[in-house]
ROTI-229835 format. One record per residue (C-alpha): residue number from 0; x, y, z. Coordinates in nm, 3 decimals. Layout:
residues N
<node><n>NUM</n><c1>X</c1><c2>Y</c2><c3>Z</c3></node>
...
end
This chain:
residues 215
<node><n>0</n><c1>-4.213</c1><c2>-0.126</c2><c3>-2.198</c3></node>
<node><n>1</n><c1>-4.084</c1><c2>-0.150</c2><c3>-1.833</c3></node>
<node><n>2</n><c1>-4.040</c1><c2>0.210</c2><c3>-1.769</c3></node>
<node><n>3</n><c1>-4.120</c1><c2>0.585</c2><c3>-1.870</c3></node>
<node><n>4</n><c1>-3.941</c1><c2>0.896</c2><c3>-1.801</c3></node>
<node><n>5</n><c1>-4.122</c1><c2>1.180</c2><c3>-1.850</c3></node>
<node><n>6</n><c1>-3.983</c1><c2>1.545</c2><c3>-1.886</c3></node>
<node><n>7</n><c1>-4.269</c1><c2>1.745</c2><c3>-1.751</c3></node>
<node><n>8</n><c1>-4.210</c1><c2>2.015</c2><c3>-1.965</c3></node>
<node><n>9</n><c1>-4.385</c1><c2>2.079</c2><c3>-2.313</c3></node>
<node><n>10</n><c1>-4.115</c1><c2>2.162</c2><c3>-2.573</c3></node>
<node><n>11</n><c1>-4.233</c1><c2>2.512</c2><c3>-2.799</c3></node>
<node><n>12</n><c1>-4.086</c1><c2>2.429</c2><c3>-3.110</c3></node>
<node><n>13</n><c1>-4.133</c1><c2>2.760</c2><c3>-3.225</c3></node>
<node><n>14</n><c1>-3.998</c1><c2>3.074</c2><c3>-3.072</c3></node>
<node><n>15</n><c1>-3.758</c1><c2>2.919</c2><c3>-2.844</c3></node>
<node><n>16</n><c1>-3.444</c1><c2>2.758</c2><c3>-2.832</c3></node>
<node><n>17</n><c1>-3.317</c1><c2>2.424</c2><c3>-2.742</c3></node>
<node><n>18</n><c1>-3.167</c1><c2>2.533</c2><c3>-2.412</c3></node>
<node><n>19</n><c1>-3.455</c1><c2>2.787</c2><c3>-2.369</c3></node>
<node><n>20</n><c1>-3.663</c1><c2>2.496</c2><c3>-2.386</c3></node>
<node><n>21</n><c1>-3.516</c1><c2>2.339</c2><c3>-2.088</c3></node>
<node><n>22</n><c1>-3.604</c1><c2>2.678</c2><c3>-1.862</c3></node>
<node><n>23</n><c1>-3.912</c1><c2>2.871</c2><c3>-2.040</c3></node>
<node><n>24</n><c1>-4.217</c1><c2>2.653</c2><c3>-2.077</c3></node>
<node><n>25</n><c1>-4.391</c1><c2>2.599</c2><c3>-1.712</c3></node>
<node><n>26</n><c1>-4.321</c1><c2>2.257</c2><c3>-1.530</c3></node>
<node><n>27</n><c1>-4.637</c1><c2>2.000</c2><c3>-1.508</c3></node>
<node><n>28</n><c1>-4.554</c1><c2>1.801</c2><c3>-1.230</c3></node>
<node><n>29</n><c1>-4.925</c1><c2>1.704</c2><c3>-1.152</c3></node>
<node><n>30</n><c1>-4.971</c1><c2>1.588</c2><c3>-1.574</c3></node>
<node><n>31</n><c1>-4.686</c1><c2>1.324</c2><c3>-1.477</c3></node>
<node><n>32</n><c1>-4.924</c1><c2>1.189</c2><c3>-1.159</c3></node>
<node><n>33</n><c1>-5.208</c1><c2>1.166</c2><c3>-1.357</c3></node>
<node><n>34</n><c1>-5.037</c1><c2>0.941</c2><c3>-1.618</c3></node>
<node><n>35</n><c1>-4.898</c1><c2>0.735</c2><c3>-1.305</c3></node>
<node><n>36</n><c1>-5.238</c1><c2>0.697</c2><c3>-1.222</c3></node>
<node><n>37</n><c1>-5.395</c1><c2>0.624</c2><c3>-1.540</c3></node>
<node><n>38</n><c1>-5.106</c1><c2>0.349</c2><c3>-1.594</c3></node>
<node><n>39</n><c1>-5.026</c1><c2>0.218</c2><c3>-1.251</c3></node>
<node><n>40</n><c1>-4.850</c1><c2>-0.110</c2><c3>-1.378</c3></node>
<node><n>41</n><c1>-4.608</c1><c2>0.121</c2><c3>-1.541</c3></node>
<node><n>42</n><c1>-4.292</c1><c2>0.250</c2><c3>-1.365</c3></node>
<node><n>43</n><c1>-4.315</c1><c2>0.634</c2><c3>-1.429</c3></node>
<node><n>44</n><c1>-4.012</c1><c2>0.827</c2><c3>-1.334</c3></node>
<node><n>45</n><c1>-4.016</c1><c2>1.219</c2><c3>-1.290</c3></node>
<node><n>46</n><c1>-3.753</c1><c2>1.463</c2><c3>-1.530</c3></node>
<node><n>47</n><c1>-3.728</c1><c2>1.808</c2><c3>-1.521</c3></node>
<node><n>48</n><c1>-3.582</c1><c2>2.095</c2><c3>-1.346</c3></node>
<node><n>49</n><c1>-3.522</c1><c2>1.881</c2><c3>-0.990</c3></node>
<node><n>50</n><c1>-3.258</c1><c2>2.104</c2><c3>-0.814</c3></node>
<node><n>51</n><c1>-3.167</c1><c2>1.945</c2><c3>-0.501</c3></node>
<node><n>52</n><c1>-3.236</c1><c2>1.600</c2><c3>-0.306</c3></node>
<node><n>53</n><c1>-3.480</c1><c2>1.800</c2><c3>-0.070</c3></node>
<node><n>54</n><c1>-3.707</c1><c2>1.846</c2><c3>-0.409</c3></node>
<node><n>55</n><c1>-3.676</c1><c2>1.515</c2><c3>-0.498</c3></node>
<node><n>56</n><c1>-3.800</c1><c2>1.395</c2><c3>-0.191</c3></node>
<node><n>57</n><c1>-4.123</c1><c2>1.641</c2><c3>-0.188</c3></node>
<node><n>58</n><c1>-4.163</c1><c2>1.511</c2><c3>-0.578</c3></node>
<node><n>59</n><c1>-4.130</c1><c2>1.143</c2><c3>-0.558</c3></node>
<node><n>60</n><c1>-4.429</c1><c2>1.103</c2><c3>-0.355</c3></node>
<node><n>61</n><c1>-4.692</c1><c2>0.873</c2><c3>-0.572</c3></node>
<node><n>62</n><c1>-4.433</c1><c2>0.825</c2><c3>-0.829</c3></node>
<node><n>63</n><c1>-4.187</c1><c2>0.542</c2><c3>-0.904</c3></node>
<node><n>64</n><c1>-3.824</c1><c2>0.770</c2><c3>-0.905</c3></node>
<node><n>65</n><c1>-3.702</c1><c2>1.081</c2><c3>-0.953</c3></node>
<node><n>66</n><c1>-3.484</c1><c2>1.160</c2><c3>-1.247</c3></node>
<node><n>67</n><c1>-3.234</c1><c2>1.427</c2><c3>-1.173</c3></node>
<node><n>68</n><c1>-2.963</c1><c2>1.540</c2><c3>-1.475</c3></node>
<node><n>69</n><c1>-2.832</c1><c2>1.876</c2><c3>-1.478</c3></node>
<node><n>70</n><c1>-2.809</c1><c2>1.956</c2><c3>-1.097</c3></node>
<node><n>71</n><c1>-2.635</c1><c2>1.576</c2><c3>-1.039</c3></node>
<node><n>72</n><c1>-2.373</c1><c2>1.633</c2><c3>-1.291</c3></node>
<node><n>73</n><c1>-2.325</c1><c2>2.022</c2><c3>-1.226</c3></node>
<node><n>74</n><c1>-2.291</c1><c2>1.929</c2><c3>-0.827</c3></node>
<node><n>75</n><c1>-2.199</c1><c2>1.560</c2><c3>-0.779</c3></node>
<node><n>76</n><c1>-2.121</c1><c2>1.574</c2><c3>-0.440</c3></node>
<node><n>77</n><c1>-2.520</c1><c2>1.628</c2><c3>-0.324</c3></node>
<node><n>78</n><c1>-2.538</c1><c2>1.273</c2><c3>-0.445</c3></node>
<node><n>79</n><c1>-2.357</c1><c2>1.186</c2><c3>-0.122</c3></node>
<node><n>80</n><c1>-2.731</c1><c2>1.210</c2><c3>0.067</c3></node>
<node><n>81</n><c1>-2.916</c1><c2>0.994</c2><c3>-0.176</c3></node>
<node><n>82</n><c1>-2.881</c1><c2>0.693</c2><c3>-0.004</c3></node>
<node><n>83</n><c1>-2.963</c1><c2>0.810</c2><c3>0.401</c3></node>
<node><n>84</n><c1>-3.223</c1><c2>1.024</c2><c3>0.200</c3></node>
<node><n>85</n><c1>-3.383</c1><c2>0.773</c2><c3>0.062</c3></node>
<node><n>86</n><c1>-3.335</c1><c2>0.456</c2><c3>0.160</c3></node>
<node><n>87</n><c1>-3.192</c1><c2>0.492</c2><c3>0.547</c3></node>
<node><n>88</n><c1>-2.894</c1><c2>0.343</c2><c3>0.450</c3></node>
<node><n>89</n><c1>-2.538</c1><c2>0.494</c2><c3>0.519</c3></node>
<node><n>90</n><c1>-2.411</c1><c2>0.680</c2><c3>0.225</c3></node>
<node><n>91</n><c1>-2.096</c1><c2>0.477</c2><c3>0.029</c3></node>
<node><n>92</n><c1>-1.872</c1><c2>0.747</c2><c3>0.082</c3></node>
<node><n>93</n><c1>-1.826</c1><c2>0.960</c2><c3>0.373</c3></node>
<node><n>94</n><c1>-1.730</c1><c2>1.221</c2><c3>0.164</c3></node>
<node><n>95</n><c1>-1.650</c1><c2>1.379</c2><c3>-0.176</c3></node>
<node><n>96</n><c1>-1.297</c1><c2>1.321</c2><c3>-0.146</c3></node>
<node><n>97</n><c1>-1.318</c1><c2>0.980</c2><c3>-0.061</c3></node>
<node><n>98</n><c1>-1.576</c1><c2>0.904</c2><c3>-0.349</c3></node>
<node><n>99</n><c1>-1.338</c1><c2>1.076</c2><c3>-0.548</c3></node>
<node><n>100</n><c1>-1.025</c1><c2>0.856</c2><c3>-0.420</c3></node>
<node><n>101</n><c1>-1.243</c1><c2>0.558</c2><c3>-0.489</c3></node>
<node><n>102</n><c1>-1.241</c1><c2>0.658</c2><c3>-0.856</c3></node>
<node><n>103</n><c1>-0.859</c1><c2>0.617</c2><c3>-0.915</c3></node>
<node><n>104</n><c1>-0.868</c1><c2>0.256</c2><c3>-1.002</c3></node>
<node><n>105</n><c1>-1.098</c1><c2>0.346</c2><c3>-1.278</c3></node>
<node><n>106</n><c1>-0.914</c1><c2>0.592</c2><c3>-1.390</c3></node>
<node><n>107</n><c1>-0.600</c1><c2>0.339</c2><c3>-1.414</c3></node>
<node><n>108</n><c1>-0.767</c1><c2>0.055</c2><c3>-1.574</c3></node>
<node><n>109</n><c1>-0.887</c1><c2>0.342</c2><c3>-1.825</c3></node>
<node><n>110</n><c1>-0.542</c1><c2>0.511</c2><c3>-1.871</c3></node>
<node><n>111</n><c1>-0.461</c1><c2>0.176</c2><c3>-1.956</c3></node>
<node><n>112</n><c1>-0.645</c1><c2>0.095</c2><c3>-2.245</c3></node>
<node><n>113</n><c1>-0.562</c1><c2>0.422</c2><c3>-2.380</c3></node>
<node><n>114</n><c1>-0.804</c1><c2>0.676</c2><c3>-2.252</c3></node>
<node><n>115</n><c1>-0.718</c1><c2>1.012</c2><c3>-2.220</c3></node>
<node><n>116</n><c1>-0.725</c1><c2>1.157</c2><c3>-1.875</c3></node>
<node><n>117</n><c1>-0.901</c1><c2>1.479</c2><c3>-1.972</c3></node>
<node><n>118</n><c1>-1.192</c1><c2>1.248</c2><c3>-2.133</c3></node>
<node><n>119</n><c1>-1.273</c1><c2>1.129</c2><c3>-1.733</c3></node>
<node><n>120</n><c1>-1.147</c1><c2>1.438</c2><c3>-1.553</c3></node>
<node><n>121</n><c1>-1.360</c1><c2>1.703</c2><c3>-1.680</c3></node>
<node><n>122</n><c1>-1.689</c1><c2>1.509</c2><c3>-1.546</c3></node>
<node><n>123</n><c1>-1.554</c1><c2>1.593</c2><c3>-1.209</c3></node>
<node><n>124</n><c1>-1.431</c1><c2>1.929</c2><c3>-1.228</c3></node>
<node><n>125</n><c1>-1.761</c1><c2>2.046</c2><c3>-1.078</c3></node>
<node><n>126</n><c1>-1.748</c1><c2>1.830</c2><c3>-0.763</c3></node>
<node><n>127</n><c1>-1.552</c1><c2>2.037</c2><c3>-0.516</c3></node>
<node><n>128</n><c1>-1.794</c1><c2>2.369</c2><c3>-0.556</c3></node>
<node><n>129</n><c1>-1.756</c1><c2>2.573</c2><c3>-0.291</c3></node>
<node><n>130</n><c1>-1.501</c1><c2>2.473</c2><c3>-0.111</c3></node>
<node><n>131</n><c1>-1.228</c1><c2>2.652</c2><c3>-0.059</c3></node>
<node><n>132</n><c1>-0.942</c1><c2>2.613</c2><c3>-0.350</c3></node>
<node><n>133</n><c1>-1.198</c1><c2>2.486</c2><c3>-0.553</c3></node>
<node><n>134</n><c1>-1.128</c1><c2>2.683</c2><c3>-0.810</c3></node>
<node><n>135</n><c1>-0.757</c1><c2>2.569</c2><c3>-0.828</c3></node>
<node><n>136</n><c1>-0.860</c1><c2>2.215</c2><c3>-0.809</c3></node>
<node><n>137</n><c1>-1.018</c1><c2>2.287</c2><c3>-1.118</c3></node>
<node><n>138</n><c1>-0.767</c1><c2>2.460</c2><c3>-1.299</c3></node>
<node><n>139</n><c1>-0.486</c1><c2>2.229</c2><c3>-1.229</c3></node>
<node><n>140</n><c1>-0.729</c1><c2>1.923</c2><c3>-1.347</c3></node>
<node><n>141</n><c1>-0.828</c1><c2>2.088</c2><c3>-1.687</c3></node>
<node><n>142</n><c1>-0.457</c1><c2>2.239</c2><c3>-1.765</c3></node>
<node><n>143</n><c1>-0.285</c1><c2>1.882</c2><c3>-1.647</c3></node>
<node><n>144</n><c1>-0.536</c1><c2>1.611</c2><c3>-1.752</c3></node>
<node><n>145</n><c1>-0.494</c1><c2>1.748</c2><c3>-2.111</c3></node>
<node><n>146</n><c1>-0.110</c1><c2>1.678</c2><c3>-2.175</c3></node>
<node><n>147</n><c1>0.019</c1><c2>1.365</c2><c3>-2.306</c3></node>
<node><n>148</n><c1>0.089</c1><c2>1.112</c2><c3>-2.040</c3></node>
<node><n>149</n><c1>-0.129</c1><c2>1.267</c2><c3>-1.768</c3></node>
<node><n>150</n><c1>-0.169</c1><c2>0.993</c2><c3>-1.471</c3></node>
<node><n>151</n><c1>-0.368</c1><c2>0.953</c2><c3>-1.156</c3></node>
<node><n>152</n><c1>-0.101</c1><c2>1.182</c2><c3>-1.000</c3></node>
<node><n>153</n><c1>-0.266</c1><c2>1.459</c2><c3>-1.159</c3></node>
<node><n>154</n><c1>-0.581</c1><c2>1.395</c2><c3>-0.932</c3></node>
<node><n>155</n><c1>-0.311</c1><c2>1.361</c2><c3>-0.617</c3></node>
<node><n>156</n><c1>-0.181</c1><c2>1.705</c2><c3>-0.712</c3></node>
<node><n>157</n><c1>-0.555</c1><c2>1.853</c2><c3>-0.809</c3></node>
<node><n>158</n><c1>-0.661</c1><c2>1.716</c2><c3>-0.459</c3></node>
<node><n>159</n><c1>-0.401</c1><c2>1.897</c2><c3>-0.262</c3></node>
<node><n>160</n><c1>-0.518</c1><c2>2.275</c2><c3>-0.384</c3></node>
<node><n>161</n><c1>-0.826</c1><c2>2.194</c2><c3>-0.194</c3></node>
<node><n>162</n><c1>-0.550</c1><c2>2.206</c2><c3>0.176</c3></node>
<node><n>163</n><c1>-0.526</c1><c2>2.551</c2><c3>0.369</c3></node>
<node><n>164</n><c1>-0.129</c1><c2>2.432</c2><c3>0.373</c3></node>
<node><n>165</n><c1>0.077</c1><c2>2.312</c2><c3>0.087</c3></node>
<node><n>166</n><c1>0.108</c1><c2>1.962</c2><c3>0.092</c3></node>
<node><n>167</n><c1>0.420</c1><c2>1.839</c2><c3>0.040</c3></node>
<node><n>168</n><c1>0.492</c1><c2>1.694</c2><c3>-0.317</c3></node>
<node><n>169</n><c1>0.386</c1><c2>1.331</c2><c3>-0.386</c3></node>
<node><n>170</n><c1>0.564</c1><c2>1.101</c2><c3>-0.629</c3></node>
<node><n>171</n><c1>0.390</c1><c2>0.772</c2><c3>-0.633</c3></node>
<node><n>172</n><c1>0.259</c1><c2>0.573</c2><c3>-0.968</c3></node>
<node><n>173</n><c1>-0.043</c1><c2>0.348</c2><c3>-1.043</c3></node>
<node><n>174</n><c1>-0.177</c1><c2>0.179</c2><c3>-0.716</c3></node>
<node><n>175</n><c1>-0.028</c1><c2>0.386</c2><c3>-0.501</c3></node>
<node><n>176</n><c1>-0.212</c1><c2>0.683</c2><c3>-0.590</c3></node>
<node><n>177</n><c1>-0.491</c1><c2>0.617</c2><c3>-0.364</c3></node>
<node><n>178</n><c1>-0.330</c1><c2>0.565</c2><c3>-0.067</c3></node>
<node><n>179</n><c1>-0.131</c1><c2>0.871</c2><c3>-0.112</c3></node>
<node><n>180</n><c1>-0.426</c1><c2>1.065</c2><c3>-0.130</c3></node>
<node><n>181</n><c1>-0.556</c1><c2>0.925</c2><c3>0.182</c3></node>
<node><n>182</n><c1>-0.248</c1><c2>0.902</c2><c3>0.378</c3></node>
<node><n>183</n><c1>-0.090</c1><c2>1.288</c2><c3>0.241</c3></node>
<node><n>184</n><c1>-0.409</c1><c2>1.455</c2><c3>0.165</c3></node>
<node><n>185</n><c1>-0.647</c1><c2>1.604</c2><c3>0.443</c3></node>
<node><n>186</n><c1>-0.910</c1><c2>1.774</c2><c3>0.285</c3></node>
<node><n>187</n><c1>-1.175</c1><c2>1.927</c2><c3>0.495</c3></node>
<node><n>188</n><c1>-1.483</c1><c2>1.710</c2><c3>0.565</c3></node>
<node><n>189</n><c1>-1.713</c1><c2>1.937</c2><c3>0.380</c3></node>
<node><n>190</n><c1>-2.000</c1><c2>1.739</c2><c3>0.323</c3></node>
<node><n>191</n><c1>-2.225</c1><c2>1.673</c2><c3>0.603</c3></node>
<node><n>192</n><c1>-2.425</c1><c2>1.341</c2><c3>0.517</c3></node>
<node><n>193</n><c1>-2.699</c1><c2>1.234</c2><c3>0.732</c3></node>
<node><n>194</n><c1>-2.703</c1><c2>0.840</c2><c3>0.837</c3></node>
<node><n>195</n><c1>-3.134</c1><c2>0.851</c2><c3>0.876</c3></node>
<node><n>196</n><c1>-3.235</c1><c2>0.813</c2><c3>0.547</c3></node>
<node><n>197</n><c1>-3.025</c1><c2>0.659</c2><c3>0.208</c3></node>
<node><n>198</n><c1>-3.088</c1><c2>0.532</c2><c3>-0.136</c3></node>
<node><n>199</n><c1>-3.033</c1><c2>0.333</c2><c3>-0.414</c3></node>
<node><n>200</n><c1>-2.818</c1><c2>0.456</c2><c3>-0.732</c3></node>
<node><n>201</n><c1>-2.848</c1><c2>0.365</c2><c3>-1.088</c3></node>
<node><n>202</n><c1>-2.642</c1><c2>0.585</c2><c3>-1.344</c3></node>
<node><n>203</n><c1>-2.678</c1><c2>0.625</c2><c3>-1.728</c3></node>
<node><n>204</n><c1>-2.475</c1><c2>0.873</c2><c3>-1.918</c3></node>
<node><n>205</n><c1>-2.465</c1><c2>1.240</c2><c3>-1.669</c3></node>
<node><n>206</n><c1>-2.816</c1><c2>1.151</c2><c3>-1.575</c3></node>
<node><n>207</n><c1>-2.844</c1><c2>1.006</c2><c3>-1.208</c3></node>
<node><n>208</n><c1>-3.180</c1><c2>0.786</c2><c3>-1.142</c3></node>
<node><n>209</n><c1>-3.305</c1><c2>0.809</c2><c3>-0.803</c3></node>
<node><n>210</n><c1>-3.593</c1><c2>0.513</c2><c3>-0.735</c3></node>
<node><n>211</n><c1>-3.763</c1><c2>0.387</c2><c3>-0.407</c3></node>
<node><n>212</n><c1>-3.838</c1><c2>0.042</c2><c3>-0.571</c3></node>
<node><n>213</n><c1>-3.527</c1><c2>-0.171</c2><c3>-0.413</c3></node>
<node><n>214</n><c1>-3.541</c1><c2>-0.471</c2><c3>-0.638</c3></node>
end
């Protein structure tokens, strides 16, 4: 065994619920160091209720990474600081929208092989929280990516709810779609990311592993 991620939460299998469970029981941050320290050869990587980068930062210290789930999926874009955060590198994306631009030919080479739109689109429907015409970014993604046929243009047209002005209607297919966005799309730079301190990224499944080991 390389690695161990621990949840530092104790489960109550009686009395509470499974998604009680994840809220109810006290956190044991402290328990987790003490098994760092009474296996230091072992890479132990901290779980549990880790809101924000800020938190992660204050939690990593004498641990080997920082395991954050809920909060990275619910609010991708904070992701944007891991790397100046942690690792005082720039971040790979100035910001959301372009991360989300980069995405498109993923989303083709998927389309292709038969995936459904919707299958990729709802993992991102939380990214543009709180900003204004969010919330029709998010309808137009989950009412469009569902019908038959639904292409990258669906992004293009999800993107451009996000403008204060209407943006004028864009008909372009496959690898066009990304420079469309860029080139007919201004949304505002909404994330601020700060160039001091980045990090290193390694996903699995909607759980987002932040480590300071940089192999």
């Amino acid at each position: 065994m390389d690695a161990l991620i621990v949840h530092a939460r104790k489960a109550w299998l009686k009395g509470l619920s499974p998604r009680e469970n994840r809220d109810i029981p006290p956190l044991d941050y402290a328990l987790v160091r003490r098994l760092k320290a009474a296996c230091p050869d072992l890479a132990i990587i901290l779980n549990g209720d880790l809101a924000s980068v800020e938190q992660a930062q204050e939690q990593i210290e004498g641990l080997d990474g920082i395991m954050m789930g809920r909060a990275a999926y619910q609010n991708p874009w904070r992701l944007l600081r891991v790397d100046p955060e942690f690792f005082g590198l720039p971040a790979p994306f100035d910001s959301a929208k372009d991360a989300l631009v980069a995405l498109v030919p993923y989303i083709e080479d998927e389309l292709a092989k038969g995936t459904r739109l919707s299958s990729i689109a709802r993992h991102v429907l939380g990214l543009f929280q709180g900003v204004p015409g969010a919330r029709a970014f998010r309808r137009h993604l989950a009412m469009e990516a569902i019908r038959s046929g639904a292409g990258a243009s669906v992004l293009a047209d999800a993107l451009a709810k996000l403008q204060e002005r209407p943006a004028k209607p864009i008909d372009v297919k496959g690898s066009e779609i990304s420079a469309a966005i860029r080139k007919g799309i201004c949304v505002t730079d909404w994330v601020t990311v700060d160039q001091q301190r980045p990090e290193k990224i390694s996903t699995r499944k909607n759980c987002v592993f932040l480590t300071n080991r940089v192999n």
